[in-house]
C-alpha positions in Angstrom: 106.9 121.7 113.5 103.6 120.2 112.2 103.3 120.3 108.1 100.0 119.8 107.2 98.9 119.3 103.1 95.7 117.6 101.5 98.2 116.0 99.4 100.0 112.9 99.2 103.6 112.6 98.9 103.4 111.3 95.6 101.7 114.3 94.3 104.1 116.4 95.4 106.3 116.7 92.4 103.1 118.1 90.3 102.9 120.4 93.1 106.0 122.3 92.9 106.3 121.6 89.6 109.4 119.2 89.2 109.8 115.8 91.0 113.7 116.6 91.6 112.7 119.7 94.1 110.0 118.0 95.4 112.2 114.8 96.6 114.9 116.9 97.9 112.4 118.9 100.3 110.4 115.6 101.1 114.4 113.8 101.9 115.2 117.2 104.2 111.7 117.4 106.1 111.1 113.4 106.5 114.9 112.5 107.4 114.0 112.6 111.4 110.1 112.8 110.4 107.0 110.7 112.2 104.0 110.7 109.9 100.8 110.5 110.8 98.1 109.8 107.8 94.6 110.7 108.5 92.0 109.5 106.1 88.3 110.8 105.9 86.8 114.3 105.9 88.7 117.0 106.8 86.8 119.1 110.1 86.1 121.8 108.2 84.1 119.7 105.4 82.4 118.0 108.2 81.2 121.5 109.7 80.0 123.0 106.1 77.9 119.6 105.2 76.1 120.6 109.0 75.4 124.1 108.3 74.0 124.2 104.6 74.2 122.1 101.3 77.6 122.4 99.9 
């Protein structure tokens, strides 16, 4: 399974809305987890910038 957000694990308690639910689904999907952090533009930015003024 491959979970893909454009936000950090420490914004994910604003993101559902209470830091108790967000550490219990973060514990349950990172228990047996490999992350991989990618930093930079995102491929789809890259490709709009190429084709017209944003």
């Amino acid at each position: 399974m491959l979970i893909k957000s454009n936000r950090s694990v420490g914004e994910w308690g604003t993101v559902f809305g209470d830091p108790a639910v967000a550490t219990a689904i973060l514990d349950r999907l990172l228990h047996h987890s490999h992350v991989i952090t990618i930093r930079g533009d995102s491929y789809s930015l890259r490709e709009k910038r190429r084709s017209g003024p944003l």
